[in-house]
Biopython code that builds the backbone (N, CA, C, O; Angstrom):
import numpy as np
from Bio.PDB.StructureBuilder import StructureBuilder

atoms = [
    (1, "UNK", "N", (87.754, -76.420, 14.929)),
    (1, "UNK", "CA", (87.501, -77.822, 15.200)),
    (1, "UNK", "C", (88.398, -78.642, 14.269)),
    (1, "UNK", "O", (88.268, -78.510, 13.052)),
    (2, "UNK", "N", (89.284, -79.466, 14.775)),
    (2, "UNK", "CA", (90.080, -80.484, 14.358)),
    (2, "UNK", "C", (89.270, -81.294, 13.103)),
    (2, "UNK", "O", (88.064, -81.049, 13.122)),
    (3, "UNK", "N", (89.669, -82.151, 12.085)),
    (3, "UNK", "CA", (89.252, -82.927, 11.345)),
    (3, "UNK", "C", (88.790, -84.106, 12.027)),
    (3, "UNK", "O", (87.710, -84.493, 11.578)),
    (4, "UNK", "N", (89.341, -84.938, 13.143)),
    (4, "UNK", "CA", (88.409, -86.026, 13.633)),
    (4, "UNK", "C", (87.383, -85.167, 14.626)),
    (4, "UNK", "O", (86.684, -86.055, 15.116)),
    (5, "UNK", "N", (87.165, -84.549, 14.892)),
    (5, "UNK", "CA", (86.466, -83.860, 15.677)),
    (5, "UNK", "C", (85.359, -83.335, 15.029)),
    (5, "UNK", "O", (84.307, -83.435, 15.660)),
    (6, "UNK", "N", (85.313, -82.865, 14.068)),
    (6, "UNK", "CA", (84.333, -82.755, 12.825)),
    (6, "UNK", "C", (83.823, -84.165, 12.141)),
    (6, "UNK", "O", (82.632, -84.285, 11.855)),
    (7, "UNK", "N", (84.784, -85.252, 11.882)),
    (7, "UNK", "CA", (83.643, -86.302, 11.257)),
    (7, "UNK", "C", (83.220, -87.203, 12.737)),
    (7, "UNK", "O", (82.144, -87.799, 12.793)),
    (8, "UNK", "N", (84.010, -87.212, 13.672)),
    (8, "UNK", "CA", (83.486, -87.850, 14.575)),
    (8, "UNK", "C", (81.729, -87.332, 14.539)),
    (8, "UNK", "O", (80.837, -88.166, 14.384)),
    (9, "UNK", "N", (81.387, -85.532, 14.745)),
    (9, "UNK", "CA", (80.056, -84.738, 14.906)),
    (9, "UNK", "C", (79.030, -85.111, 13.479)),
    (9, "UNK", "O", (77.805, -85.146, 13.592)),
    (10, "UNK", "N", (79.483, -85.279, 12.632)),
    (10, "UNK", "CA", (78.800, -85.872, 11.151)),
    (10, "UNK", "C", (78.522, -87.275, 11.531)),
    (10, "UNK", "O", (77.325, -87.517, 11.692)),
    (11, "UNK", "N", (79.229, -88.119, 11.686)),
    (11, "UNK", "CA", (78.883, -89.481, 12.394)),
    (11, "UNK", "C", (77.582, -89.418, 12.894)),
    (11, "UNK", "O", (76.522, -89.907, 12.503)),
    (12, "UNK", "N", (77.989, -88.473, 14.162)),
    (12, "UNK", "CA", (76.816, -88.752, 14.904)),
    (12, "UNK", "C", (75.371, -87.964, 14.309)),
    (12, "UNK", "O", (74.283, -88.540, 14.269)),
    (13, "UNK", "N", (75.562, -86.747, 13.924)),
    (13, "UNK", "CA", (74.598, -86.526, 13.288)),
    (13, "UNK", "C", (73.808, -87.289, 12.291)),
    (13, "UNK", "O", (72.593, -87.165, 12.143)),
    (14, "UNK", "N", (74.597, -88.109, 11.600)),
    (14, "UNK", "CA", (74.023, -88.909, 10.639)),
    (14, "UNK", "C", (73.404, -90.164, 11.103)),
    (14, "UNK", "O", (72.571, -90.762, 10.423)),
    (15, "UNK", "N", (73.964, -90.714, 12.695)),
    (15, "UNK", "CA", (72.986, -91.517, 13.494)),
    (15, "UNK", "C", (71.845, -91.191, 13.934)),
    (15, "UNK", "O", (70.991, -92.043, 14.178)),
    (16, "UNK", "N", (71.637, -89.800, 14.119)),
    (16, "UNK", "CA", (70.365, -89.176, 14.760)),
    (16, "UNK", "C", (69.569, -88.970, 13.749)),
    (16, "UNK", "O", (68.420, -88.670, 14.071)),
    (17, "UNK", "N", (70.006, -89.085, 11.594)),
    (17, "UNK", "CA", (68.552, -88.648, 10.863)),
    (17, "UNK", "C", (68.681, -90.067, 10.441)),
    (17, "UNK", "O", (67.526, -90.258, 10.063)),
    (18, "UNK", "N", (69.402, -91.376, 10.217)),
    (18, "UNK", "CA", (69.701, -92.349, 9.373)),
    (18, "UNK", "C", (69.578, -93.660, 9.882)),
    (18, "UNK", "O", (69.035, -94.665, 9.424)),
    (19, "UNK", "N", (70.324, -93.392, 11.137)),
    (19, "UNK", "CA", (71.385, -94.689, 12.206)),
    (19, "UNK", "C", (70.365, -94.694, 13.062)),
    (19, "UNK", "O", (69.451, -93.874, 13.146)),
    (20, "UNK", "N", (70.628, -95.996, 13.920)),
    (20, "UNK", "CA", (69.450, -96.519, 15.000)),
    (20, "UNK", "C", (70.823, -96.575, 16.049)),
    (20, "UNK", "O", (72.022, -96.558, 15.771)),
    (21, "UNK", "N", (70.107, -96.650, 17.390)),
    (21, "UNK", "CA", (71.321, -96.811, 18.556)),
    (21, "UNK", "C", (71.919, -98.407, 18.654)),
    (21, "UNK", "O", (72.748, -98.461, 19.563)),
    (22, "UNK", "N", (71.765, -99.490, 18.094)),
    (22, "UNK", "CA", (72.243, -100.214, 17.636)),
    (22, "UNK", "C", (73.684, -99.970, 16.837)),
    (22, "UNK", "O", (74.753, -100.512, 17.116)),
    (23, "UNK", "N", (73.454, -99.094, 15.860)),
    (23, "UNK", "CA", (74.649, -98.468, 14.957)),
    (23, "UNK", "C", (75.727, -98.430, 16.092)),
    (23, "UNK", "O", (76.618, -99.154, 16.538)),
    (24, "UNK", "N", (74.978, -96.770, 16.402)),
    (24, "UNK", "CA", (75.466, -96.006, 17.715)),
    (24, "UNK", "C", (76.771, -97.129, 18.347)),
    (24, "UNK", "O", (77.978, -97.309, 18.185)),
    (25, "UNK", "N", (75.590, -97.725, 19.177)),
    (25, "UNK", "CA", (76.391, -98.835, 20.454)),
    (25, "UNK", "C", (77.760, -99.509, 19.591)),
    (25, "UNK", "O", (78.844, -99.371, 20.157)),
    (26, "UNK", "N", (77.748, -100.261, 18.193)),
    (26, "UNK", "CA", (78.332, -100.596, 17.438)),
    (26, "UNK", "C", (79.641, -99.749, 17.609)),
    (26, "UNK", "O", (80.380, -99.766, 18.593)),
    (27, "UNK", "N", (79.778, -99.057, 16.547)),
    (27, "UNK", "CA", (80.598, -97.305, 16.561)),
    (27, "UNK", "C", (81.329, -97.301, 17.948)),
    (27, "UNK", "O", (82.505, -97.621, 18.121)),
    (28, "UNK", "N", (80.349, -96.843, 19.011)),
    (28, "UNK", "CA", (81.169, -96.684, 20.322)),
    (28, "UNK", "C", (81.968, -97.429, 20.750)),
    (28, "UNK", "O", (82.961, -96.966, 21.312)),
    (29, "UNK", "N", (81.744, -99.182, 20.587)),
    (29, "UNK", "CA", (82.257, -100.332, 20.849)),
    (29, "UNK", "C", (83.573, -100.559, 20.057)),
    (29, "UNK", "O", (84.552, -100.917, 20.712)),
    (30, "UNK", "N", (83.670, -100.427, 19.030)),
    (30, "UNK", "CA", (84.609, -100.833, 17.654)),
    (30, "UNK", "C", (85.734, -99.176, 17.672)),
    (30, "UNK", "O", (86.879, -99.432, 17.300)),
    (31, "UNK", "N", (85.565, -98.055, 17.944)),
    (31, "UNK", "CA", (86.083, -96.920, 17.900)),
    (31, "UNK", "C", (85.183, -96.184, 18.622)),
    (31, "UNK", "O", (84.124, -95.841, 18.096)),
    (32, "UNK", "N", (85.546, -95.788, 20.160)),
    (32, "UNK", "CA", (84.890, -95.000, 20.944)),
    (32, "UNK", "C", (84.901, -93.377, 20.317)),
    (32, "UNK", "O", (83.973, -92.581, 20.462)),
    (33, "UNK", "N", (86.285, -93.087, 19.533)),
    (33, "UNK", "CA", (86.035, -91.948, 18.981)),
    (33, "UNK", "C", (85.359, -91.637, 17.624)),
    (33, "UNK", "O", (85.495, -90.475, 17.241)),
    (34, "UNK", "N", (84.801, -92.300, 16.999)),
    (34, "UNK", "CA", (84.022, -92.317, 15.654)),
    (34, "UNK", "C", (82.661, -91.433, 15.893)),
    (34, "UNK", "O", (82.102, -90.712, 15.068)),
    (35, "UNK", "N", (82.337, -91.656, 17.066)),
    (35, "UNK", "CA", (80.924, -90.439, 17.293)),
    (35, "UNK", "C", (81.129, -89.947, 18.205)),
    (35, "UNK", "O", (82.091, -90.227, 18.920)),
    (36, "UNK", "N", (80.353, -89.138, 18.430)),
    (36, "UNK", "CA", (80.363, -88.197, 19.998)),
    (36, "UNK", "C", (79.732, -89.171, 20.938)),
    (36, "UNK", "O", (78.854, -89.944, 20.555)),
    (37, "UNK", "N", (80.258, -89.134, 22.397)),
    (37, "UNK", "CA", (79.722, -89.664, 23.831)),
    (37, "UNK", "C", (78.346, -89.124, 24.116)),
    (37, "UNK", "O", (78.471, -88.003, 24.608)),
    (38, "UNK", "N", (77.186, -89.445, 24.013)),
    (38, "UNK", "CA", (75.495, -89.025, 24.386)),
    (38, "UNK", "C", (75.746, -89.483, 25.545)),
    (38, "UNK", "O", (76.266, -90.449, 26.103)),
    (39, "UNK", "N", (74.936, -87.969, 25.869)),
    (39, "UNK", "CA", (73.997, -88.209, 27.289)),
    (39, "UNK", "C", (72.755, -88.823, 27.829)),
    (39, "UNK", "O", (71.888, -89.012, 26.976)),
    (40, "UNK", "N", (72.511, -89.122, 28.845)),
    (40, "UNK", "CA", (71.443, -90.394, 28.631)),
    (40, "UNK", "C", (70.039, -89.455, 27.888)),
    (40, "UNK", "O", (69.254, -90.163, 27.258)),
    (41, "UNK", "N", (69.800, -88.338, 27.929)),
    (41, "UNK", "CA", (68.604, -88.165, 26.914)),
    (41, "UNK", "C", (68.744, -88.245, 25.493)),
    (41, "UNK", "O", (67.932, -88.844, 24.789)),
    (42, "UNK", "N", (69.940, -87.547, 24.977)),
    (42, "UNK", "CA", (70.028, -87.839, 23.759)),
    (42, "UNK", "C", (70.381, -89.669, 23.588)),
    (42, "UNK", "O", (70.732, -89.928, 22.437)),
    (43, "UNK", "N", (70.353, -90.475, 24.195)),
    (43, "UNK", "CA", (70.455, -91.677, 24.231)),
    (43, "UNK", "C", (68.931, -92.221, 24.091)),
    (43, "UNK", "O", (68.640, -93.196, 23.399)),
    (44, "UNK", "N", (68.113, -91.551, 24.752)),
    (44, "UNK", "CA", (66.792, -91.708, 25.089)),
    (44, "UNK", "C", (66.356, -91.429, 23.213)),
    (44, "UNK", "O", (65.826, -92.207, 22.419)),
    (45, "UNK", "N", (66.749, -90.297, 23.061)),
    (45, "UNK", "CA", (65.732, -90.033, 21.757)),
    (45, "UNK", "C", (66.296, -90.697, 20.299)),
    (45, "UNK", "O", (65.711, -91.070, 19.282)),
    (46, "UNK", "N", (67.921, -90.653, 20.756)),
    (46, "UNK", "CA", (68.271, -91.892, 19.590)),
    (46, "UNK", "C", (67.343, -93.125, 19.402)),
    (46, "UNK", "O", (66.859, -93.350, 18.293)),
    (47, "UNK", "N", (67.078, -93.959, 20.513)),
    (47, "UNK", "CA", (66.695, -95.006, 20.953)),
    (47, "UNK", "C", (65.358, -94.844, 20.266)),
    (47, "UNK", "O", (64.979, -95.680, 19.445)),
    (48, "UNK", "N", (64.544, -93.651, 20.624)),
    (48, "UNK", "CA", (63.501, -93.475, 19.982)),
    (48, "UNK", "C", (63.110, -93.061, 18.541)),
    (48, "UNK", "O", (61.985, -93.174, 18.055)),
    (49, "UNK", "N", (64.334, -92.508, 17.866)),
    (49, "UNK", "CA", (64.577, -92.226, 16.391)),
    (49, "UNK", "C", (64.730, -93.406, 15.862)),
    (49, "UNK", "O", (64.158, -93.510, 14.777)),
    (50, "UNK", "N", (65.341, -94.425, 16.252)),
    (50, "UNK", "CA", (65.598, -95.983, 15.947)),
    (50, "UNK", "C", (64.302, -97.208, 15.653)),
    (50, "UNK", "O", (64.493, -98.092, 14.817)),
    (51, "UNK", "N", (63.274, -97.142, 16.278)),
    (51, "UNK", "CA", (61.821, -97.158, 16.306)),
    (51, "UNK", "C", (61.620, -97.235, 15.143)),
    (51, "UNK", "O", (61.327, -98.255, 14.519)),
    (52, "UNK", "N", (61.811, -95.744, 14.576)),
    (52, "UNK", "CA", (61.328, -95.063, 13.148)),
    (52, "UNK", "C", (62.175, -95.432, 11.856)),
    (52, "UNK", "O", (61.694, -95.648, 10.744)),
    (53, "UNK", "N", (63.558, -95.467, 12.206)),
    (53, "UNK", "CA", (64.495, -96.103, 10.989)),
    (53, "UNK", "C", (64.132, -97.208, 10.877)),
    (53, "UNK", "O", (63.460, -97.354, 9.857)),
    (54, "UNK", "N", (64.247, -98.021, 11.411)),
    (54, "UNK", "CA", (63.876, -99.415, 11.356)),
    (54, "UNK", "C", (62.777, -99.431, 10.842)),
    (54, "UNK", "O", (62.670, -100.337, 10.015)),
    (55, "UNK", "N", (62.000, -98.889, 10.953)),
    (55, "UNK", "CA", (60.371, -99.090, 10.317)),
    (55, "UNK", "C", (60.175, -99.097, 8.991)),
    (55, "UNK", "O", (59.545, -99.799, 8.199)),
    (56, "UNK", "N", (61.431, -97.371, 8.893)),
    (56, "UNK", "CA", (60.673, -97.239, 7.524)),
    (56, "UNK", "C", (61.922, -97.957, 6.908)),
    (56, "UNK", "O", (61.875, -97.803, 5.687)),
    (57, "UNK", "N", (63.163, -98.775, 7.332)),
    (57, "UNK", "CA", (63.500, -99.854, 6.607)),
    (57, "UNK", "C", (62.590, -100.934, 6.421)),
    (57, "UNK", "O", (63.039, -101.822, 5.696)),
    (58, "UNK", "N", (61.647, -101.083, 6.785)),
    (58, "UNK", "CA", (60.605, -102.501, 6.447)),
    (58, "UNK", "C", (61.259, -103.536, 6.489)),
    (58, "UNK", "O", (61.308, -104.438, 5.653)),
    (59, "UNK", "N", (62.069, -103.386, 7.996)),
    (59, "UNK", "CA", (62.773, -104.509, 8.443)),
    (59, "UNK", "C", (62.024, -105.647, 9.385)),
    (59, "UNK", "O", (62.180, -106.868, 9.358)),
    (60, "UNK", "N", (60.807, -104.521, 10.571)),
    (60, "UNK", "CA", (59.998, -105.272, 11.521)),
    (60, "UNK", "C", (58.607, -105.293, 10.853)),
    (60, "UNK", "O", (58.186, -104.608, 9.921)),
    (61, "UNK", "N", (58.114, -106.083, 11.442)),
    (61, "UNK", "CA", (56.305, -106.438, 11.591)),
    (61, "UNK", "C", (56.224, -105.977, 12.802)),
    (61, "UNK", "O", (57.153, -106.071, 13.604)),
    (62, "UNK", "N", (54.880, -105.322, 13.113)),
    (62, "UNK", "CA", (54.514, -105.330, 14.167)),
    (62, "UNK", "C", (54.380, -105.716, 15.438)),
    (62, "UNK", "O", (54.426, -105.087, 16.496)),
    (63, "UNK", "N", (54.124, -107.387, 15.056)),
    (63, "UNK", "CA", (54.335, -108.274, 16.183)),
    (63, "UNK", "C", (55.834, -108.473, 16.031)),
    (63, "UNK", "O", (55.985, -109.210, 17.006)),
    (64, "UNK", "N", (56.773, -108.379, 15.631)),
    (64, "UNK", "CA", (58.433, -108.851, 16.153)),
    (64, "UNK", "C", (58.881, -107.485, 17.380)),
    (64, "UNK", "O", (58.608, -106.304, 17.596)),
    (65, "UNK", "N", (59.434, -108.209, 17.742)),
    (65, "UNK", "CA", (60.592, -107.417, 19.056)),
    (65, "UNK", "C", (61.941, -106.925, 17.931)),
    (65, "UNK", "O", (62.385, -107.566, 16.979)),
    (66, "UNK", "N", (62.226, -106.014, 18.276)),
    (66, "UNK", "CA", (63.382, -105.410, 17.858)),
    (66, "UNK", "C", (64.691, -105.257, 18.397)),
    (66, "UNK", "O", (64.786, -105.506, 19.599)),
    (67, "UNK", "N", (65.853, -104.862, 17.720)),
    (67, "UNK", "CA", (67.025, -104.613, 18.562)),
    (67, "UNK", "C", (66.595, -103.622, 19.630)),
    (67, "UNK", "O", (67.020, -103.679, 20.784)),
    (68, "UNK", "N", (65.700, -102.675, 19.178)),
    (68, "UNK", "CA", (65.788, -101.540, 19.983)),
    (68, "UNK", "C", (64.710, -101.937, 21.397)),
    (68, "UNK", "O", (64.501, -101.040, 22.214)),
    (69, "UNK", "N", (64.229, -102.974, 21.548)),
    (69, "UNK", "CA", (63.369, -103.263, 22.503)),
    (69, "UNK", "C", (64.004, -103.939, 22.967)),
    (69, "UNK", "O", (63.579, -104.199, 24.093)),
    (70, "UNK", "N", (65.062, -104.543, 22.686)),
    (70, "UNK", "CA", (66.285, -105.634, 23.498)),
    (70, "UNK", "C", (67.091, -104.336, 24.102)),
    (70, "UNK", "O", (66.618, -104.483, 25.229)),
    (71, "UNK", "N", (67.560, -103.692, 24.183)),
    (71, "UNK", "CA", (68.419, -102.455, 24.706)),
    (71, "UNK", "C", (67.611, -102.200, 25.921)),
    (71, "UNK", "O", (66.481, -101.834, 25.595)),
    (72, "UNK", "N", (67.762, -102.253, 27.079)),
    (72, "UNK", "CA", (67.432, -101.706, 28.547)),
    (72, "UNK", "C", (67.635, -99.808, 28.577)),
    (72, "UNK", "O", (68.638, -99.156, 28.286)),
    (73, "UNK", "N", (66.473, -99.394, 28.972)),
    (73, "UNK", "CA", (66.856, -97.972, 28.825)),
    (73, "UNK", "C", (67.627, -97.159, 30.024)),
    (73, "UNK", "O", (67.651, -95.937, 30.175)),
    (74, "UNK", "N", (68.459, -98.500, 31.106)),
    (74, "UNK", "CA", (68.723, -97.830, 31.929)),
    (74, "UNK", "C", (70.312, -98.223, 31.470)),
    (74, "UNK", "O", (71.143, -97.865, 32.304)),
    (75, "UNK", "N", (70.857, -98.905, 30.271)),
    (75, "UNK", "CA", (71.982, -99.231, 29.881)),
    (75, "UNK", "C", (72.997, -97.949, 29.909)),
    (75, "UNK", "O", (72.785, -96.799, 29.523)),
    (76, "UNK", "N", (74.019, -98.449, 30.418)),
    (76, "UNK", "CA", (75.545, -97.356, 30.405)),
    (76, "UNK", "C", (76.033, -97.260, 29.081)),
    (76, "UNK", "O", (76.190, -98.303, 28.446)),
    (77, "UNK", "N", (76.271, -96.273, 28.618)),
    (77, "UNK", "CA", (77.172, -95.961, 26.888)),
    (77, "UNK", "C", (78.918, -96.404, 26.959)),
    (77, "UNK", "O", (79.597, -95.778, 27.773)),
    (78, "UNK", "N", (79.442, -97.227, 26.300)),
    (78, "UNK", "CA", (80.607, -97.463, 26.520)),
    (78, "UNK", "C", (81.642, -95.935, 26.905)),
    (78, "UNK", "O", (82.844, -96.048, 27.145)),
]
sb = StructureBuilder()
sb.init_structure("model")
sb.init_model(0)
sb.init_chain("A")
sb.init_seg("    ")
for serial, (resi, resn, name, xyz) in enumerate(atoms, 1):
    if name == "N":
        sb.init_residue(resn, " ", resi, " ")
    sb.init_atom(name, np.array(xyz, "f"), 0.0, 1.0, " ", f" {name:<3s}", serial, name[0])
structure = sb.get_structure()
């Protein structure tokens, strides 16, 4: 495995224990090659790992809407 090909896979790994799909979408948008292309489930469970980062950043209250509740789950990945 090539060197961008390897941090591109660290990228993304580090979106799936750290990063919210916000990041993600970011990344894909700004340098499509900086992470790997997800499929819509692993899109699904990012989305849902994102929930949890955010939380335990003690960024939301309960009652606020989030980035990740603004994201449509039927959205296309750049």
């Amino acid at each position: 495995m090539d060197e961008a090909k390897r941090d591109s896979l660290i990228a993304t790994v580090k979106l799936f224990a750290f990063g919210t799909i916000q990041e993600y979408l970011e990344l894909k948008e700004k340098n499509g090659d900086a992470v790997w292309t997800l499929t819509d489930a692993q899109l699904d469970k990012l989305r849902m790992l994102s929930v949890v980062s955010v939380a335990r950043r003690g960024q939301i209250k309960s009652s606020e809407k989030t980035d990740v509740d603004m994201i449509p789950s039927d959205h296309t990945a750049a």
